[in-house]
C-alpha positions as CSV (number, residue, x, y, z in Angstrom):
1,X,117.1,-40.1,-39.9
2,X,118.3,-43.4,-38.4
3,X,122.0,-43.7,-37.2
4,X,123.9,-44.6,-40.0
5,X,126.8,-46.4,-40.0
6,X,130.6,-45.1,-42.2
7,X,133.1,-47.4,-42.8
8,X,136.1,-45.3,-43.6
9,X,138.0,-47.6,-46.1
10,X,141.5,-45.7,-45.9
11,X,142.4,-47.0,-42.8
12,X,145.1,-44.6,-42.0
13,X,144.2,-40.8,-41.2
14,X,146.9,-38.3,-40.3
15,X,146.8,-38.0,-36.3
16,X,146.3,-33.6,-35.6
17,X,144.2,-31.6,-37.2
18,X,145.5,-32.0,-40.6
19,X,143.2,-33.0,-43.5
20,X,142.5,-36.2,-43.7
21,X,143.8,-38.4,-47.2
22,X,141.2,-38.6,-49.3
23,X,139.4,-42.4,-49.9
24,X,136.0,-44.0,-50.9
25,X,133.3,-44.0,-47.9
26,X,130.5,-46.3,-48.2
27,X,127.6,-45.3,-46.1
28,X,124.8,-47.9,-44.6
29,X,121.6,-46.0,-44.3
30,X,118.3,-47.2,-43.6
31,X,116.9,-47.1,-47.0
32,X,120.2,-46.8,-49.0
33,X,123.7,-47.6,-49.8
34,X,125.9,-45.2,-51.3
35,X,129.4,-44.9,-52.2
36,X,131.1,-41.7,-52.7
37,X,134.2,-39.6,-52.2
38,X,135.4,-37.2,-49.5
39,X,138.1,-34.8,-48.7
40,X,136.9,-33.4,-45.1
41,X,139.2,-31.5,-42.9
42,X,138.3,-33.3,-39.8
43,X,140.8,-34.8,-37.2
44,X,141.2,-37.7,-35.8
45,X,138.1,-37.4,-33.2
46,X,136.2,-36.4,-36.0
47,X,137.0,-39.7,-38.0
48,X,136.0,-42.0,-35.7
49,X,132.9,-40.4,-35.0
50,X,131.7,-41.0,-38.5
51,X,131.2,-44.7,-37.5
52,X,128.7,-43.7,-35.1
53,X,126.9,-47.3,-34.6
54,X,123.3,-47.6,-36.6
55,X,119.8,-48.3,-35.1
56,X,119.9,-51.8,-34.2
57,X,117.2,-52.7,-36.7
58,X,119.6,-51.4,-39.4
59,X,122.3,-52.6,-38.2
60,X,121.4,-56.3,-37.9
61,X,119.9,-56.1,-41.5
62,X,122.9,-55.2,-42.8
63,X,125.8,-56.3,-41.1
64,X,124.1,-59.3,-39.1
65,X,127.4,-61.3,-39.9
66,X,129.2,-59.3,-36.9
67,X,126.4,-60.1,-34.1
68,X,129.2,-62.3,-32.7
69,X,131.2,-59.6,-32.2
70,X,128.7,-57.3,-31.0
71,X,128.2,-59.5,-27.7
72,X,131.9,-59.5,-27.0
73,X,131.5,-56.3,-24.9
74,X,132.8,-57.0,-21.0
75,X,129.0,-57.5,-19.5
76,X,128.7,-55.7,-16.2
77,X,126.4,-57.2,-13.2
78,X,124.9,-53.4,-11.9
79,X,124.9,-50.4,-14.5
80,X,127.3,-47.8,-13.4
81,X,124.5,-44.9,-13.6
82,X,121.0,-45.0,-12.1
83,X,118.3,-43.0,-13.4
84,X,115.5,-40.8,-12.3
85,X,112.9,-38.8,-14.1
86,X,112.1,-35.2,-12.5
87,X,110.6,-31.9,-13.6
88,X,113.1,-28.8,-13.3
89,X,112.1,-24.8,-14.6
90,X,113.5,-24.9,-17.6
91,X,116.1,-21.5,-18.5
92,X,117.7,-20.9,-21.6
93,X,121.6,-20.4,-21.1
94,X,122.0,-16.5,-21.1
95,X,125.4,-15.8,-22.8
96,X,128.0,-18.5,-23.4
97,X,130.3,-19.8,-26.3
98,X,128.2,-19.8,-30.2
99,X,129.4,-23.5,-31.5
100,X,131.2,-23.6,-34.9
101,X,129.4,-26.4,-36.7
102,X,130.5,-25.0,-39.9
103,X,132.6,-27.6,-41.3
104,X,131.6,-30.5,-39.3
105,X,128.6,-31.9,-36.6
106,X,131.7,-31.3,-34.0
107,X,132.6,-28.6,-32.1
108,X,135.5,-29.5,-29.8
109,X,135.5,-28.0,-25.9
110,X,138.9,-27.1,-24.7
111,X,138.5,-24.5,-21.8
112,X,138.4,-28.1,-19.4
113,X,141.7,-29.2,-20.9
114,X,143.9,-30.1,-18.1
115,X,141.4,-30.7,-16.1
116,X,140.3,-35.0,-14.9
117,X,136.9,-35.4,-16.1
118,X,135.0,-39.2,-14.3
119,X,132.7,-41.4,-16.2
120,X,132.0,-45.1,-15.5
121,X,134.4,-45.1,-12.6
122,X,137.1,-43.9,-15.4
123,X,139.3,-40.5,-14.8
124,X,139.7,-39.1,-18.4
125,X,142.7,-36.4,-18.2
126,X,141.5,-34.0,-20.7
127,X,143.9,-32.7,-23.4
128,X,145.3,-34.2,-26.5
129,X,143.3,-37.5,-27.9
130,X,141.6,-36.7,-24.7
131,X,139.2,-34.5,-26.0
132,X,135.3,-33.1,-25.6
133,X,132.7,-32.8,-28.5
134,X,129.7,-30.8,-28.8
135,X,127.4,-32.3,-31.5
136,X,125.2,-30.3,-34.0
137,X,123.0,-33.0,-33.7
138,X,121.7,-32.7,-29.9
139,X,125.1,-34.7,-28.2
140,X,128.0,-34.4,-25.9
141,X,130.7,-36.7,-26.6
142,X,133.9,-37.3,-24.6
143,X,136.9,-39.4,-26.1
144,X,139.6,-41.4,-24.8
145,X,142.5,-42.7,-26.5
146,X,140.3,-45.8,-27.6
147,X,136.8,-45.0,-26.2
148,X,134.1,-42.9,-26.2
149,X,131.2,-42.2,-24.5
150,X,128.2,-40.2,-25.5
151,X,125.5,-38.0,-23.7
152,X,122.3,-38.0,-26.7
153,X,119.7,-35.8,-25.3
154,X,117.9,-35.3,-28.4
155,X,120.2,-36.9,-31.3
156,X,119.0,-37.2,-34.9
157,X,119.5,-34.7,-37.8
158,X,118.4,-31.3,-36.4
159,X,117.1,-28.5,-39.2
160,X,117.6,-24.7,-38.1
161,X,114.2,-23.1,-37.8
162,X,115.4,-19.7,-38.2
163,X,117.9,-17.3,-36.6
164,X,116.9,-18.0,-33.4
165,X,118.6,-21.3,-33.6
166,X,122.0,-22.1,-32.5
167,X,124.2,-24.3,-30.3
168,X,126.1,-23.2,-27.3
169,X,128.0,-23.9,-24.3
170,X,128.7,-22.6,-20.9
171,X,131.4,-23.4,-18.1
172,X,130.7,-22.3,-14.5
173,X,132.5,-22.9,-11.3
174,X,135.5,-22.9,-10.1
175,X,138.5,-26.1,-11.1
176,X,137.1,-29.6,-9.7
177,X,133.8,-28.3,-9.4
178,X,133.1,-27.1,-13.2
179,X,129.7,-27.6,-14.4
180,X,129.4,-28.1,-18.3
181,X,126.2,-27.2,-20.0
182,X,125.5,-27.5,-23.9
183,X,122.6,-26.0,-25.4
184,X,120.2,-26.7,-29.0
185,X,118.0,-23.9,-29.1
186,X,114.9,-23.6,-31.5
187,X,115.8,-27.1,-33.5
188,X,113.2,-29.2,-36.0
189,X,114.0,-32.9,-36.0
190,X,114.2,-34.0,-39.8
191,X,112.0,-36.7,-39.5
192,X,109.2,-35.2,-37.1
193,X,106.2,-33.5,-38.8
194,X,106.6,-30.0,-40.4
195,X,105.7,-28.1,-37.7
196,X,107.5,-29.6,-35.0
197,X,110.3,-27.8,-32.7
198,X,112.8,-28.9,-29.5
199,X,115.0,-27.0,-27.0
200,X,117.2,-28.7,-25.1
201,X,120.2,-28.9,-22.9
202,X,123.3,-31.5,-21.4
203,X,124.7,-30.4,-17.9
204,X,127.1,-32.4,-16.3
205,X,129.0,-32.0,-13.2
206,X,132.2,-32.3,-12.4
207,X,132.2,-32.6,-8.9
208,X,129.7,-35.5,-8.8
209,X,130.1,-37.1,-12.2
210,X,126.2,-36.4,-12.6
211,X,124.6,-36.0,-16.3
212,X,121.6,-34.2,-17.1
213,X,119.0,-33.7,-20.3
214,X,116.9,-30.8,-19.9
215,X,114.0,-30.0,-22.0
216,X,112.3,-26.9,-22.4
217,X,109.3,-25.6,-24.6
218,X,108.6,-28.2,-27.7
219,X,106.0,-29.0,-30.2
220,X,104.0,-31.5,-27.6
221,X,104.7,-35.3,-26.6
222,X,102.6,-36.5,-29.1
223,X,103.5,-40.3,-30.4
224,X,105.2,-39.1,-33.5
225,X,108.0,-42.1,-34.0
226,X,108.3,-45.6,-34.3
227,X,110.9,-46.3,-32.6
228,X,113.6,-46.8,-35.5
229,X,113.1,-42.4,-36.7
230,X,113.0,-40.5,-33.5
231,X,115.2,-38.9,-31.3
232,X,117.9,-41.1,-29.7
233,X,118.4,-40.8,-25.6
234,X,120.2,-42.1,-23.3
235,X,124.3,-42.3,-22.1
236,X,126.8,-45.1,-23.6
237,X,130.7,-46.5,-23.4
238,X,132.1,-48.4,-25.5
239,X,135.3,-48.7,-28.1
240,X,135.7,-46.1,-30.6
241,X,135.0,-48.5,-33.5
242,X,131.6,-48.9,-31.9
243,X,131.2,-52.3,-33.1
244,X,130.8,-53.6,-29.2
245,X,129.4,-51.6,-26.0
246,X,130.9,-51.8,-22.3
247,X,127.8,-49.8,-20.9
248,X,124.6,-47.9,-21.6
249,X,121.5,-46.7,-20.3
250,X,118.8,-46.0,-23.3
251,X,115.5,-44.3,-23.2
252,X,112.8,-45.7,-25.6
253,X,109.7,-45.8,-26.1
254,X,107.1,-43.1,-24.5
255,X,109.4,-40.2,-23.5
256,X,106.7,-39.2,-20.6
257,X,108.0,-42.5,-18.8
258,X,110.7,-44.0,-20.9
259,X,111.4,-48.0,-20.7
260,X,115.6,-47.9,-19.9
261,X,117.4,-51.0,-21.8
262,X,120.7,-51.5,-19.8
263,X,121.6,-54.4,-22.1
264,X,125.8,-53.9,-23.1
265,X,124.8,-54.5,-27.0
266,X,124.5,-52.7,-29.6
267,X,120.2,-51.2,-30.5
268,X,119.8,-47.7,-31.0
269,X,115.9,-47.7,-30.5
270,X,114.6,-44.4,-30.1
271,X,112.1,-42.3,-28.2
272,X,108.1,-42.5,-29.6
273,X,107.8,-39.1,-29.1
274,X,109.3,-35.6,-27.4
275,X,109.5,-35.3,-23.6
276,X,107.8,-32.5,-21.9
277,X,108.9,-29.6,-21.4
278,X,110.8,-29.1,-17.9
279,X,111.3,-32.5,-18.0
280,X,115.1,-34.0,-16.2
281,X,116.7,-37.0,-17.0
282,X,119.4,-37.5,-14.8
283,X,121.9,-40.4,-14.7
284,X,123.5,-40.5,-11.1
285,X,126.9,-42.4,-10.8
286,X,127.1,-45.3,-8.2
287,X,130.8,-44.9,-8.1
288,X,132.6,-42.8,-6.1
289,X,134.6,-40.3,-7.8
290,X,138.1,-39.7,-6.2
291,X,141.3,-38.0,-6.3
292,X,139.7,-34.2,-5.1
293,X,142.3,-32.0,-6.0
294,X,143.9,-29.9,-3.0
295,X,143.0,-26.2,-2.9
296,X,145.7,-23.5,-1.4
297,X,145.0,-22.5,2.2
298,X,142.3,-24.6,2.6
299,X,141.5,-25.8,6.0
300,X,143.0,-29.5,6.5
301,X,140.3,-32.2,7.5
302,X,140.1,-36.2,6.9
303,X,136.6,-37.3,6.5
304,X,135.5,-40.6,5.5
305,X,132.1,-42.2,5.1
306,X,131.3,-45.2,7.2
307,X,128.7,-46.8,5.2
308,X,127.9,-49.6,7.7
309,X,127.0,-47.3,10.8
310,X,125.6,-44.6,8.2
311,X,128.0,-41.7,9.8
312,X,130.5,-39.2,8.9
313,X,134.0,-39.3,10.8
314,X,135.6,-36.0,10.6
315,X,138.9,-35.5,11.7
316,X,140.7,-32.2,12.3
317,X,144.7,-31.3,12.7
318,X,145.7,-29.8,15.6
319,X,145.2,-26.3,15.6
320,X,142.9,-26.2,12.6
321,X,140.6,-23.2,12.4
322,X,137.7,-25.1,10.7
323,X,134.6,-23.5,11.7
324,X,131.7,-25.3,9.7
325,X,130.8,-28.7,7.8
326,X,128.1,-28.2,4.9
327,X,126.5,-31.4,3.0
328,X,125.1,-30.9,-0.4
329,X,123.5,-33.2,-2.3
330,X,125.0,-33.6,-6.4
331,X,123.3,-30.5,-7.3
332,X,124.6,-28.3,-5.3
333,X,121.2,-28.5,-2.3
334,X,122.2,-28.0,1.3
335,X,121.2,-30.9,3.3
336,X,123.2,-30.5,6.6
337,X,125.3,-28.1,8.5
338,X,127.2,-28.6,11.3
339,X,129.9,-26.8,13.7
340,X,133.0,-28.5,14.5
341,X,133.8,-28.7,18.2
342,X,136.2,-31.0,18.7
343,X,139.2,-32.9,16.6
344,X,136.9,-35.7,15.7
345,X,133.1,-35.5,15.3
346,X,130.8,-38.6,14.1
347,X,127.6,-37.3,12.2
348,X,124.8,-39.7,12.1
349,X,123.0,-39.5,8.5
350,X,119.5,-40.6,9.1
351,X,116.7,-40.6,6.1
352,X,118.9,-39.4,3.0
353,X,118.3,-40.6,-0.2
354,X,120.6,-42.4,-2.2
355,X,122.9,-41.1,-4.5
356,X,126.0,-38.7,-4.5
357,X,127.0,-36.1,-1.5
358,X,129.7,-33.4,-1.3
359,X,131.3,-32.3,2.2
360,X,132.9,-28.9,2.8
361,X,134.6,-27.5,5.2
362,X,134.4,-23.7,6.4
363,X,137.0,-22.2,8.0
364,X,138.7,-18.7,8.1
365,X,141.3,-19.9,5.4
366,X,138.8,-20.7,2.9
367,X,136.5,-23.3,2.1
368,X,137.4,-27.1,0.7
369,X,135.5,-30.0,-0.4
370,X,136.6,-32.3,1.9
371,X,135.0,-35.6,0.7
372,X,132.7,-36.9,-1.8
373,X,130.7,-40.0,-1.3
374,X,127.9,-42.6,-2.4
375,X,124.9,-43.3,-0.4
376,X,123.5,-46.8,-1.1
C-alpha cells in the first residue's frame, strides 16, 4: 500500500499517554477516500505519525493546492548524509526485546532515555516528547518536540507469515557508544506477489551518528513494483506535520543499485524490487558529532584533528599514564595504533577513506574516546 496521508480533524489531542478525544479522520489513499471514526489510545507521538506524508504521485493528485507549501522547506547546498552500498553477512539478532505492536504500528524505545542521540548535525536529548519509535511497518522513527526523522528500511504494510515472524530490538554497548538495532523477521509485503518474504534490520550508532539497512534472506530482487507500491527506503527530516522536508536521502528504483533523490520535497517513490540479501545501505554523517561525554578515571588527553596537514595532535597532562592511541573507523574496525611517548605527538593520516573516525586512549585507568572526527 502507498503512504497514505490522515488528517486528524480534532486538532487538539491530550499531551501523555492518555486516550485521545474521539473525532472524524478522513483518510487519502491511493484508490480511495474514506471518512470514519476513531477512539485509539495512542499518544501524542502516535498522533502525528498518522499524517505520515503520501507517495508523491498521490499526494500531488490530491492535495496539489499545497505544492507551494511543500517547497518552503530550508534547501540545504550538501546533504548531511553520504551513502554507500556494501555487502555485510547477514545475522539474525539472537535475543533482544519482542515489540508490542498490539494496539498500534508503534512501539516506543526507552532504555536510551537520557541519553543525547545526533542526527543532521542536531543533538536530540531523549526523554519526554523526545522519544524513539519502532515501526510494525519496517521503520525507526526519532521525534523531537516539532520534528521527526525516519529510518525506512523496508516500509509498507508488512503481513505476518507465521510464528516465526516478529519485530525486535537490541541495545549493546556501553553510554555514548550504544548501538541500536531493530529487527522484521519473516515479513510478506501486502502488495508483493503471494509468495514473497523480507528480513531486515536498522542499526545505528551512537558513537558516529551512522545508520544502517541490513537485509538478509528474501524472496529474490526481481522487478516486482512500479515505483508508487513497493517498499519505501531511504532516511528523512522534516516538521512533524510533514507537509515540508528539511532533508532526505531516498532510494528508488532498482534496489541492486538504487538511484538516491536528495531533493528537500516531498515524493515517496519507492524501490522496483527487494535488495539482495547481505546487502548494506549505509548513510554516513558529514558532520561532526560533539559533546563526548566524560568517563570516570579515564586517562586525560586533548586531541584535535588538523584537517589541512591531515594529522592528529595529541596532547597529554603532565603525569598522565596513557599508554596507547587506537583509531577505528565508524564501525568499530581498527585502523591505527600507536604508543604515546611524549606529551604531544602528531600522527600523519595518509590514504584513509573518507568518512567518520573514533580515537581512544589506553591507559592503566581505563580507556576513553578521546575525539571523534570527519575525514573529507
Amino acid at each position: 500500500m502507498a503512504r497514505g496521508l490522515t488528517l486528524l480533524i480534532d486538532p487538539k489531542p491530550f499531551l501523555g499517554s492518555g486516550p485521545l478525544r474521539q473525532g472524524p479522520r478522513i483518510t487519502f489513499g491511493a484508490n480511495e477516500t474514506r471518512m470514519q471514526q476513531v477512539s485509539t489510545n495512542m499518544n501524542e507521538a502516535d498522533h502525528r505519525h498518522a499524517r505520515h506524508a503520501a507517495s508523491g504521485q498521490v499526494f500531488s493528485r490530491i492535495l496539489s493546492g499545497l505544492f507551494i507549501l511543500v517547497l518552503a522547506g530550508p534547501m540545504h547546498a550538501q546533504n548531511s548524509y553520504s551513502f554507500e552500498q556494501t555487502i555485510a553477512p547477514y545475522a539474525e539478532l539472537p535475543g533482544g526485546i519482542i515489540c508490542d505492536h498490539g494496539m498500534s504500528e508503534f512501539h516506543f524505545v526507552h532504555e536510551l532515555d537520557g541519553e543525547t542521540l545526533w542526527f543532521y548535525d542536531v543533538p536530540f536529548p531523549m526523554g519526554g516528547l523526545k522519544t524513539i519509535i519502532i515501526g510494525s511497518k519496517g521503520y525507526v522513527r526519532v521525534d523531537n518536540d516539532s520534528s521527526a526523522i525516519f529510518f525506512d528500511a523496508l516500509t509498507t504494510d508488512l503481513l505476518a507469515i507465521d510464528g516465526t515472524s516478529d519485530v525486535r530490538y537490541e541495545i549493546t554497548g556501553s553510554a555514548g557508544e550504544r548501538v541500536l538495532k531493530a529487527q522484521w523477521r519473516n515479513w510478506r509485503l501486502e502488495d508483493g506477489p503471494p509468495d514473497n518474504f523480507a528480513n531486515c534490520q536498522i542499526w545505528y550508532y551512537q558513537a558516529t551518528g551512522v545508520i544502517e539497512m541490513r537485509y538478509g534472506p528474501n524472496s529474490g530482487s526481481d522487478l516486482d513494483y512500479d515505483g508508487t507500491d513497493g517498499p519505501n527506503c531511504g532516511v528523512f527530516y522534516g516538521p512533524d506535520d510533514f507537509l515540508s522536508i528539511y532533508e532526505k536521502l531516498w532510494l528508488t528504483e532498482d534496489a541492486l543499485a538504487p538511484t538516491l533523490d536528495s531533493l528537500p520535497i516531498i515524493n515517496w517513490s519507492t524501490l522496483f524490487n527487494l535488495p539482495a540479501p547481505n546487502t548494506v545501505y549505509r548513510f554516513t554523517p558529514r558532520f561532526t558529532i560533539t559533546g563526548v561525554e566524560p568517563i570516570a578515571d579515564a586517562p586525560a588527553v586533548d586531541a584535535r584533528y588538523d584537517a589541512a596537514a591531515h594529522e592528529l595532535v595529541v596532547r597529554c597532562e603532565q603525569g598522565s599514564t596513557v599508554q596507547q592511541l587506537q583509531l577505528t573507523d565508524a564501525l568499530g574496525r581498527r585502523v591505527g595504533e600507536w604508543t604515546l611517548g611524549a606529551a604531544e605527538k602528531r600522527i600523519r593520516l595518509p590514504g584513509l577513506r573518507a568518512g567518520v573516525y573514533l580515537l581512544r586512549a589506553q591507559s592503566d585507568r581505563g580507556s576513553a574516546l578521546a575525539l571523534r572526527f570527519v575525514m573529507r
